[in-house]
C-alpha positions in Angstrom: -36.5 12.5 26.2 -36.1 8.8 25.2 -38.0 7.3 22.0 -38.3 3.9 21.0 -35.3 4.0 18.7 -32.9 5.9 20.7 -31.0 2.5 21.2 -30.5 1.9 17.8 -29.6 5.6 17.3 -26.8 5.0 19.8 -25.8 2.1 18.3 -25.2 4.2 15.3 -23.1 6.9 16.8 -21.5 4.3 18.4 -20.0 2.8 15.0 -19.9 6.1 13.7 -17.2 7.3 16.4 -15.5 4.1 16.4 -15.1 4.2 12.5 -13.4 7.8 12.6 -11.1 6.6 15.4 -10.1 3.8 13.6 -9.0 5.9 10.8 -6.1 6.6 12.2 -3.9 9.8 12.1 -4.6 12.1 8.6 -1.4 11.7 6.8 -0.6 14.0 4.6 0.0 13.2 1.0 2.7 14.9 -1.1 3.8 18.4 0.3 1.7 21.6 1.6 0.3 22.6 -1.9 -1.0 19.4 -2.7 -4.1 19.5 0.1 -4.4 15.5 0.4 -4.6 13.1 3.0 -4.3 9.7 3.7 -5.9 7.8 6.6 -3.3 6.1 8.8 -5.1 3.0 8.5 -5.6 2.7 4.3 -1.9 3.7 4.6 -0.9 1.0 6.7 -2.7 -1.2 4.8 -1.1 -0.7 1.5 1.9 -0.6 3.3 1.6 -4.5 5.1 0.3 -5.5 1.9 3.6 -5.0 0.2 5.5 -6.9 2.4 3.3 -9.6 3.4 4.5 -12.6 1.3 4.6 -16.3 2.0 8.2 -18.3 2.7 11.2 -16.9 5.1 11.9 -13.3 5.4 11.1 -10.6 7.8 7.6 -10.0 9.6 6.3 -6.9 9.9 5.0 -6.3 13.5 3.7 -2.8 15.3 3.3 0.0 12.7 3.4 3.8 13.3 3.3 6.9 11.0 3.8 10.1 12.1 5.7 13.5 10.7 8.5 13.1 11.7 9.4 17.1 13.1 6.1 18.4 13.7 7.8 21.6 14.5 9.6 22.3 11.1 6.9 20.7 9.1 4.9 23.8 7.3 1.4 25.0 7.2 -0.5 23.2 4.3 -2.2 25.4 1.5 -5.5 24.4 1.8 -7.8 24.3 4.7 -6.9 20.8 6.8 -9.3 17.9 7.4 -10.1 17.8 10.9 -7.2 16.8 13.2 -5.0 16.3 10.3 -1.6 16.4 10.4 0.8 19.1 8.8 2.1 18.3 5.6 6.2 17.5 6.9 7.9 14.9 5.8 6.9 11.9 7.6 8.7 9.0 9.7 7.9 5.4 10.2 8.3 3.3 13.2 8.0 -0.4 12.7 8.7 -4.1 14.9 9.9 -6.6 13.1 10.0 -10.6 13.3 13.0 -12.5 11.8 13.7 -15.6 11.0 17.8 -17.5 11.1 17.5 -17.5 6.7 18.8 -13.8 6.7 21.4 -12.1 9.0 19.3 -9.3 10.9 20.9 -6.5 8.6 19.6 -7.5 5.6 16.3 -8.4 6.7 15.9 -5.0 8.3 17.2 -3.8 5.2 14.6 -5.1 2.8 11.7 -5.0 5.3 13.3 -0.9 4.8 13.7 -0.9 1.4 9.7 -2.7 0.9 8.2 0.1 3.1 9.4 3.0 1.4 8.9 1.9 -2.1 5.0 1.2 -0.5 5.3 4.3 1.0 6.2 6.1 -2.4 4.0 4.7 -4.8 0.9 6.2 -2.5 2.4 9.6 -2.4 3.9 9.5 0.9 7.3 12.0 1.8 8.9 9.5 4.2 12.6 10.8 5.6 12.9 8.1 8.3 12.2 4.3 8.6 13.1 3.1 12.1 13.2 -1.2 12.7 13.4 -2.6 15.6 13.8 -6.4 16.1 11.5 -8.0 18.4 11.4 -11.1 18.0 13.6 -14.0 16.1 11.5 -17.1 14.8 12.3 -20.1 14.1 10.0 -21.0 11.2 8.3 -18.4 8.6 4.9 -17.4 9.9 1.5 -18.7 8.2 0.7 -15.8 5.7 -2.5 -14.2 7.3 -5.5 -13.0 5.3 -6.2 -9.4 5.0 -9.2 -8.0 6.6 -11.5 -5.9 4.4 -11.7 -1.8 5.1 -15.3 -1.8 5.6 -15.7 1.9 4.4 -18.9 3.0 3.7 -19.4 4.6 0.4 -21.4 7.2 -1.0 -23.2 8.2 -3.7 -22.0 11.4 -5.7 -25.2 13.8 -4.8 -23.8 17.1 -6.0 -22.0 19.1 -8.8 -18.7 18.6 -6.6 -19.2 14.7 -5.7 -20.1 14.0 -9.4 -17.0 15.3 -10.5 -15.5 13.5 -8.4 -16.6 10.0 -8.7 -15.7 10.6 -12.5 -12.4 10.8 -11.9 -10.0 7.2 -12.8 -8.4 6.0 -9.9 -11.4 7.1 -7.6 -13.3 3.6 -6.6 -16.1 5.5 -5.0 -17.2 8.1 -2.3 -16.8 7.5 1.5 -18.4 8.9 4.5 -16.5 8.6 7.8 -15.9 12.3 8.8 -19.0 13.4 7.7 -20.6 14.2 4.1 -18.9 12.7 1.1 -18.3 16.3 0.3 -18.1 19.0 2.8 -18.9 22.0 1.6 -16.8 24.9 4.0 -16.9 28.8 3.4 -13.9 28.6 1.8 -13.3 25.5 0.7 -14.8 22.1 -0.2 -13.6 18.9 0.8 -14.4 15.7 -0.8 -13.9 12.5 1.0 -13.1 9.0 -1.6 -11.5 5.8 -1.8 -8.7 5.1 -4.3 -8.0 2.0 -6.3 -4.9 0.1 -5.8 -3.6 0.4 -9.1 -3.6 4.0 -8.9 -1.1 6.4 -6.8 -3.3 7.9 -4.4 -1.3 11.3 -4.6 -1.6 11.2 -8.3 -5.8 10.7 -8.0 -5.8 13.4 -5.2 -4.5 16.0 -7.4 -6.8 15.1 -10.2 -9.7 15.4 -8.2 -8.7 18.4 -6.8 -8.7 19.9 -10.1 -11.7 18.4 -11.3 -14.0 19.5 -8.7 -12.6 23.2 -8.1 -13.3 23.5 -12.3 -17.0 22.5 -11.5 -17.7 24.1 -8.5 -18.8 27.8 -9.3 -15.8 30.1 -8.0 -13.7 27.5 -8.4 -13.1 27.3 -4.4 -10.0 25.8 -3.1 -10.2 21.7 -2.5 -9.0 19.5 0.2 -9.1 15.7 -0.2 -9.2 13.0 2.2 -8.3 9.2 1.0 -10.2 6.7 3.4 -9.1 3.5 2.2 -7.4 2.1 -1.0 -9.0 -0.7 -2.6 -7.7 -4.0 -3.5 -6.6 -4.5 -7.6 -8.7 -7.1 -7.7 -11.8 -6.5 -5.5 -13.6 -3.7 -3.5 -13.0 -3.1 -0.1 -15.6 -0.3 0.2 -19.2 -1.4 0.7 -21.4 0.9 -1.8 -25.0 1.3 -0.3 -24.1 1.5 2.8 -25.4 4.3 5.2 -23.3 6.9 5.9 -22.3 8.6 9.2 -23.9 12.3 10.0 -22.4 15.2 9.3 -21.0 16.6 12.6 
């Protein structure tokens, strides 16, 4: 049966789907008892911002984050987001630009040495960084502005999302896979955007703690970092609707 709105309903599924697949891969943040993720896209993001910089030096091109031996990597402690990857450590596959100011293996060195400090301050286990050169330029590149996240935030409707949102470092409630908070039969898992001037691990745990002390039984918690905001701004869009819970 059609109804007058079912285009507009598909235009919302539409976005919906589209904004889970541009999440990315679920990264997992810290090790298999911390039950955190990261989207591959707030990851990335963090991770261009830190070496995005005006003047000659390397150019970051094609970014890829993966674990880097699915195999070995371990089972993680608490109940996965969907399609999430297993808490191993993880490995980086970058392109890179250069320009003639550095000789190739100090560029790649520093472009290296940018991503995993990045790469650490959000929580992430990171064994391997792989460059590869792709291109040699002759002048530095214009410095290109970042695009916001666009995540659509949520409002903290429960005992669980109120906990939450009260935690520092937490710059509000998403919804991409679903609910802010998913509420399984064995664990909960709460959905959020972190600010930038916060490790993302570091809010993670403390949210993990703060909503299994709320929740009555004190059920295990899973957490799932959509995007991170920007120090100075908000890159998540509070009001907007969220996606259905599938």
């Amino acid at each position: 049966m059609t109804t007058a709105d079912s285009p507009h309903r598909a235009d919302g599924w539409t976005a919906a789907v589209r904004q889970r697949l541009g999440l990315g891969r679920l990264l997992p943040l810290g090790g298999p008892a911390d039950g955190a993720w990261i989207s591959e896209r707030a990851a990335a993001a963090v991770l261009r911002g830190a070496v995005r910089g005006p003047g000659p030096g390397p150019v970051l091109g094609e970014l890829r984050i993966a674990v880097a031996d699915p195999a070995a990597a371990p089972d993680p402690q608490v109940p996965s987001p969907p399609s999430a990857l297993p808490p191993g450590p993880l490995r980086i596959e970058a392109t890179m630009a250069a320009t003639a100011d550095q000789p190739l293996p100090i560029a790649a060195a520093a472009l290296r040495s940018a991503l995993l400090a990045a790469a650490s301050r959000l929580g992430l286990v990171v064994a391997e960084v792989d460059l590869r050169v792709t291109e040699l330029l002759d002048t530095a590149p214009e410095e290109a502005d970042q695009a916001p996240d666009g995540v659509r935030a949520a409002e903290p409707e429960d005992t669980a999302g109120r906990a939450a949102a009260g935690v520092a470092g937490v710059a509000t409630l998403t919804r991409v896979l679903g609910a802010a908070v998913h509420t399984g039969a064995d664990h909960v898992r709460v959905e959020l955007a972190t600010e930038g001037d916060h490790r993302a691990l570091d809010v993670a745990r403390a949210v993990r703690a703060a909503v299994a002390d709320a929740v009555d039984g004190h059920p295990p918690v899973a957490v799932l970092v959509t995007a991170v905001t920007a120090a100075t701004g908000e890159s998540a869009q509070p009001g907007a609707p969220g996606t259905p819970e599938g």
